[in-house]
C-alpha positions in Angstrom: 49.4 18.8 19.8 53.0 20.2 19.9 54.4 21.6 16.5 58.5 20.6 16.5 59.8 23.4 14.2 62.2 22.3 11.7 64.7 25.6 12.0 65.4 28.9 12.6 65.8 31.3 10.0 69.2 32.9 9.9 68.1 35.9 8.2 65.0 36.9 10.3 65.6 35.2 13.3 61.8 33.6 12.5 61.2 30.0 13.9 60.5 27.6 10.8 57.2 24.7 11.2 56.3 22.6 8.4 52.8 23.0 7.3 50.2 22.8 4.5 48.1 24.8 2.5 44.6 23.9 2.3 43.3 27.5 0.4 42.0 25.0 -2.6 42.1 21.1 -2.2 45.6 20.2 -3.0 47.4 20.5 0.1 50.4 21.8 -0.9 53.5 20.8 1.6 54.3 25.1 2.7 56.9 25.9 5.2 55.4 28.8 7.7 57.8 31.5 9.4 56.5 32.3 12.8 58.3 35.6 14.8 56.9 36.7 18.1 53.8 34.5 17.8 53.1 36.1 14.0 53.6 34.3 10.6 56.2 36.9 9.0 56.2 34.7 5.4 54.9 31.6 4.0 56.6 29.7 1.1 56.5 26.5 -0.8 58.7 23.2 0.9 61.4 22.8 -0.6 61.0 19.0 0.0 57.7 18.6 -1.4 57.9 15.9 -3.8 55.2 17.2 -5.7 55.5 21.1 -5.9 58.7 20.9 -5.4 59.0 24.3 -3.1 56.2 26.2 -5.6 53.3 28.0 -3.8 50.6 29.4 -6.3 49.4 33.3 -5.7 47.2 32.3 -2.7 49.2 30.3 -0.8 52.1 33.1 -0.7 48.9 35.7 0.1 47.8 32.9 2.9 49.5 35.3 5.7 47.6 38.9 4.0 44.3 36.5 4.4 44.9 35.8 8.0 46.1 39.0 8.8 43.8 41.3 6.8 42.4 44.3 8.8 39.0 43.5 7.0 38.9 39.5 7.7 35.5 38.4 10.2 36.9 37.7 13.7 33.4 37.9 15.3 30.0 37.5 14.7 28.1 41.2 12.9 24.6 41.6 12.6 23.2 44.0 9.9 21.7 47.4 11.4 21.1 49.2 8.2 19.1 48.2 5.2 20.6 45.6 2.7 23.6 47.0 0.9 24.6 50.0 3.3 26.8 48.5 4.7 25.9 48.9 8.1 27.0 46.4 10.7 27.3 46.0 14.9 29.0 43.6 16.5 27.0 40.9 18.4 28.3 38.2 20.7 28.3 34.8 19.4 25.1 33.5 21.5 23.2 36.1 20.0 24.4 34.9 16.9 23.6 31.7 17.5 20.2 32.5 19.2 19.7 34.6 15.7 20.6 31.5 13.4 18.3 29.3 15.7 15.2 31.3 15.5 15.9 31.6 11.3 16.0 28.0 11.4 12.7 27.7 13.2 10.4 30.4 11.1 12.4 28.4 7.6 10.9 25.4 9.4 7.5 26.3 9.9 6.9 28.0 6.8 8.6 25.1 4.6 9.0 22.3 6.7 12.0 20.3 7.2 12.7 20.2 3.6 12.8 23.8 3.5 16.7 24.3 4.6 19.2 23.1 2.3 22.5 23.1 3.0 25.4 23.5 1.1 29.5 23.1 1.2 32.4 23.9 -0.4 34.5 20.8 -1.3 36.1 18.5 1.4 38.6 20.0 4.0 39.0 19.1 7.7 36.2 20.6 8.7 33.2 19.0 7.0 32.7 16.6 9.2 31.6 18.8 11.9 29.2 20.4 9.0 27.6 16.8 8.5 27.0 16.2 12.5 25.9 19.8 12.1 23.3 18.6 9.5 22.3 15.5 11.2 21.8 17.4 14.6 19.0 20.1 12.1 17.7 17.2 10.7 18.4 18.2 7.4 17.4 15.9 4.5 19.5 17.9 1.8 22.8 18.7 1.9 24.7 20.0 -1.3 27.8 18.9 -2.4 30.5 21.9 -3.3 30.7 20.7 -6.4 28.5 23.1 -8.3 29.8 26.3 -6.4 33.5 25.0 -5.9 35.1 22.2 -7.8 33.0 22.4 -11.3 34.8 26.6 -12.4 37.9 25.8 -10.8 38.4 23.0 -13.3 36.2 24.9 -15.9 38.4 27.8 -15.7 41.6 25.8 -15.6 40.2 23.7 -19.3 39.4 27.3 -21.0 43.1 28.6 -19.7 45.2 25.7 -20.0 43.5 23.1 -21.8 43.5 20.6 -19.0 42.3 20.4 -15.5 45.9 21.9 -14.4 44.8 24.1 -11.1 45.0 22.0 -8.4 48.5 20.1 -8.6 50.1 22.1 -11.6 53.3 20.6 -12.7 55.6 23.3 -12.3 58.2 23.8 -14.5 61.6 23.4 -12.3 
């Protein structure tokens, strides 16, 4: 799918897209500054009808995420014991191959019922985690609720009163 950028930025030179960000559930309209195939700076739309042109603390970070010198770009296997940190990179049909063979000693020890899979909250990508699922055969599947939704919104009452995290109403 081609992207139509909506500018260029005067001061930088950067090529302007429209975007969103999807770091919680809101989707919050974001405008993404791209310069020699690297986002330089992402900030709120100013056409958002909703924020307005406000991005919360991790949507601004969104480019130190995808960018961090630390963030997973492969598969790692653990070579040490738990907790030394120890780690080799493996390809990702070893990886797979790995996860497979987990799968099948889970299985034979517990049965089907003995995998239980959980999510975060919905985002583009849980359908492919339900075929995923399906395909195992897995009869339990756990809602992100619990791990996602339920001390976002728990944190956000004991702070503000309210459920006010995802879709604040900035002041203008």
């Amino acid at each position: 799918e081609k992207i139509n950028p909506i500018r260029i930025d005067p001061r930088t030179g950067a090529t302007v897209y429209k975007s969103q960000c999807y770091i919680c559930n809101s989707g919050c309209d974001a405008v993404a500054y791209v310069k020699d195939a690297k986002v330089i700076k992402v900030e709120g739309d100013l056409s958002s009808p909703v924020t307005k042109g406000t991005l919360c603390a991790k949507g601004l970070a969104s480019k130190y995420l995808l960018y961090h010198p630390e963030r997973l770009k492969y598969p790692l296997k653990r070579v040490g014991k738990r907790g030394e940190g120890k780690w080799q990179r493996i390809s990702w049909d070893e990886a797979l191959d790995s996860i497979v063979q987990r799968f099948r000693k889970i299985e034979e020890r517990y049965g089907k019922d003995g995998i239980v899979l959980a999510t975060g909250t919905s985002r583009g990508w849980v359908s492919y985690f339900r075929r995923f699922a399906h395909a195992l055969g897995c009869q339990s599947i756990g809602p992100g609720v619990a791990q996602c939704y339920l001390p976002r919104m728990t944190g956000s009452i004991l702070v503000t009163g309210g459920p006010a995290m995802e879709c604040p109403d900035y002041a203008s």
